[in-house]
Every structure is written in C-alpha cells, then in structure tokens.
Backbone as a chain_set.jsonl record, in Angstrom:
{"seq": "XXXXXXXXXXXXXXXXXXXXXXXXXXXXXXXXXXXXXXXXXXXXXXXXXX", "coords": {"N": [[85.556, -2.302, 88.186], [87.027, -0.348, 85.326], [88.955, -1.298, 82.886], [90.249, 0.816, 80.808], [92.104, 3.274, 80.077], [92.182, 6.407, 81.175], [93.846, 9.557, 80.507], [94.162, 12.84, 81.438], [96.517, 14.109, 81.613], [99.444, 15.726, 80.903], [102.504, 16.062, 78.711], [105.646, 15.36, 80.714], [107.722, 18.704, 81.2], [111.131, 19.468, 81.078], [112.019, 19.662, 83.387], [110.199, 18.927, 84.776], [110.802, 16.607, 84.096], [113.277, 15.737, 85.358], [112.373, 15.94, 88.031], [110.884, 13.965, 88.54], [112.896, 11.844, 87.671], [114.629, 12.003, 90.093], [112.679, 11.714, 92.006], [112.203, 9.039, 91.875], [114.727, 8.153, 92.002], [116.624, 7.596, 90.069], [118.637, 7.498, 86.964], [118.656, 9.234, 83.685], [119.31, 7.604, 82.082], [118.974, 5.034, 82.727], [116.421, 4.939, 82.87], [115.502, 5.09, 80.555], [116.732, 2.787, 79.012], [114.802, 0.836, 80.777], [112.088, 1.58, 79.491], [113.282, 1.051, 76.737], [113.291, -1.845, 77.117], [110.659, -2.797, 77.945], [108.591, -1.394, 76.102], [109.722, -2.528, 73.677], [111.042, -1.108, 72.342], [109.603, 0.691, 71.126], [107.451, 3.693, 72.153], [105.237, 5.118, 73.849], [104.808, 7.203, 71.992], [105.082, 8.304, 68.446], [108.641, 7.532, 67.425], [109.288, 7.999, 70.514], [111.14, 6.253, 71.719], [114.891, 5.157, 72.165]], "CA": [[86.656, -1.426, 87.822], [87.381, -0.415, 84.308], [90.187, -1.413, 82.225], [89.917, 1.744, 80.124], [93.206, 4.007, 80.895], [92.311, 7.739, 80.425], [94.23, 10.643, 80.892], [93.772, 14.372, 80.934], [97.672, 15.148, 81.757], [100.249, 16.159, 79.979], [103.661, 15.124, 78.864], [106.275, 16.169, 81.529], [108.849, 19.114, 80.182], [112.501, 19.442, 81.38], [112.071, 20.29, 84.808], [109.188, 17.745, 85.277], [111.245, 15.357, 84.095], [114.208, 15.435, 86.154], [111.67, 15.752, 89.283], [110.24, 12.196, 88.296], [114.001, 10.646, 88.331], [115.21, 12.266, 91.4], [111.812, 10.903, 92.824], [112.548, 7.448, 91.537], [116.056, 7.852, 92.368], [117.29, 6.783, 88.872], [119.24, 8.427, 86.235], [118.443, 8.972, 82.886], [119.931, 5.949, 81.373], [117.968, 3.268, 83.306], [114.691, 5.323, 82.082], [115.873, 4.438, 78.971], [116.966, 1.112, 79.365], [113.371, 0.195, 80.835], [111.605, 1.924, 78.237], [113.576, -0.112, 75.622], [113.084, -3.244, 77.015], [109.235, -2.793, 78.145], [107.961, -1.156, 74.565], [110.12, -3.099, 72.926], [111.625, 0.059, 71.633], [108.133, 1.761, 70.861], [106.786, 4.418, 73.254], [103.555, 6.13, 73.235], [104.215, 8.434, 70.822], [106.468, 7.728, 66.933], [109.892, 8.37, 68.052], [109.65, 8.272, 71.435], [112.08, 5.457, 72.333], [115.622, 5.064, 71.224]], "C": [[86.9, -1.556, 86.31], [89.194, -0.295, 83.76], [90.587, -0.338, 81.8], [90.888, 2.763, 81.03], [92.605, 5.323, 80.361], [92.869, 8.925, 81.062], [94.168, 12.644, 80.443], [95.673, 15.165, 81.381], [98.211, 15.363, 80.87], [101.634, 15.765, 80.121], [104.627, 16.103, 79.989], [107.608, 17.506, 80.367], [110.44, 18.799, 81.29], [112.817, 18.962, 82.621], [111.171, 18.515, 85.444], [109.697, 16.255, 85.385], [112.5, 14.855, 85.14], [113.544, 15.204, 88.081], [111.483, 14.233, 89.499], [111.481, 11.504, 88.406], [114.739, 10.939, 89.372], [114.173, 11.82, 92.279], [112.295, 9.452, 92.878], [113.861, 7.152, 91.872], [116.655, 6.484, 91.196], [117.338, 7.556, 88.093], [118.191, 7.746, 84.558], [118.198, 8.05, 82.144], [119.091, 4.613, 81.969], [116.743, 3.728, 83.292], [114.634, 4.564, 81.234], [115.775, 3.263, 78.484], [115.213, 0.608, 79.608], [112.802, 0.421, 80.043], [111.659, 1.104, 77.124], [112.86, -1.42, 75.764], [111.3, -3.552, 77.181], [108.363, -2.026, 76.91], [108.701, -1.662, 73.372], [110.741, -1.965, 71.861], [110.736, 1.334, 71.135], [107.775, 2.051, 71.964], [105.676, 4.597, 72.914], [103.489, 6.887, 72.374], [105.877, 7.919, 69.348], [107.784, 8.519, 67.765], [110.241, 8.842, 69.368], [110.815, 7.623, 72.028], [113.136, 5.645, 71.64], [115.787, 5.988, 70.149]], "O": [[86.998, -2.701, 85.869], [90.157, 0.404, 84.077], [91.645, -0.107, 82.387], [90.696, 3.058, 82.209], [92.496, 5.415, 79.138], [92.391, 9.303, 82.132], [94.148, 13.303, 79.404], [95.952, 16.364, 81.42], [97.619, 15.256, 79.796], [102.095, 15.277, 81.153], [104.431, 17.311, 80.126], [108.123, 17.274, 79.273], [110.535, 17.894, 82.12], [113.642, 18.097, 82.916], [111.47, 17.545, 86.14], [109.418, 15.282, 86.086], [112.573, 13.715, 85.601], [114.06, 14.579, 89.007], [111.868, 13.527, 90.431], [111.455, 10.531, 89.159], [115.604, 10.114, 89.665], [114.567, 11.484, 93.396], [112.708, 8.877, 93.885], [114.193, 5.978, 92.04], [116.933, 5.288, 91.29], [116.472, 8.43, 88.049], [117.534, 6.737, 84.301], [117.137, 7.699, 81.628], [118.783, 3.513, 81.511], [115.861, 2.973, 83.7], [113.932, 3.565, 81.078], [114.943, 2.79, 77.71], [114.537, 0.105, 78.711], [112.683, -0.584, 79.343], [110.712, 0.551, 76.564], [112.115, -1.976, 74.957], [110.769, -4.47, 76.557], [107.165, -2.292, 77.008], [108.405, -1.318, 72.228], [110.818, -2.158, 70.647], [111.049, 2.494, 70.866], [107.663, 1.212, 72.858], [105.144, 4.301, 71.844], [102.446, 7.327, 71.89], [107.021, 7.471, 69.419], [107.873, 9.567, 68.405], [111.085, 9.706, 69.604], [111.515, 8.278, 72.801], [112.974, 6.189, 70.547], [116.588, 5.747, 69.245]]}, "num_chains": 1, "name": "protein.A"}
C-alpha cells in the first residue's frame, strides 16, 4: 500500500459544505476548532485556517 495521498476532487462549495457537517453532525465552529488545533493553524491552502 502506498503512502502517496492523491486526489482528483475538488474543494467542497457552500452547499457541499454544510452537507459534510450535517453528515458529521457538527457545527461550524468545532470544524474550526479541529482544524486549528490539528494544522496548527495552517490548512492546505495560505489562508485557509483562522
């Protein structure tokens, strides 16, 4: 099995996104929150976190 992450999707928009925390059954804010604490404030992309 390779380590090697690759993806062909795309980022979610509005819609996509609120799908993904009504799946997860978690609001905005504790996206966030994890985000922060697990990139240490850096996302995948400049300016994604915070």
């Amino acid at each position: 099995m390779s380590d090697e992450f690759t993806s062909h999707g795309a980022a979610l928009d509005e819609d996509g996104l609120a799908a993904a925390l009504d799946l997860a059954k978690v609001s905005a804010a504790q996206r966030w929150a994890v985000l922060a604490v697990e990139t240490s404030g850096n996302g995948s992309f400049p300016g994604f976190c915070c």
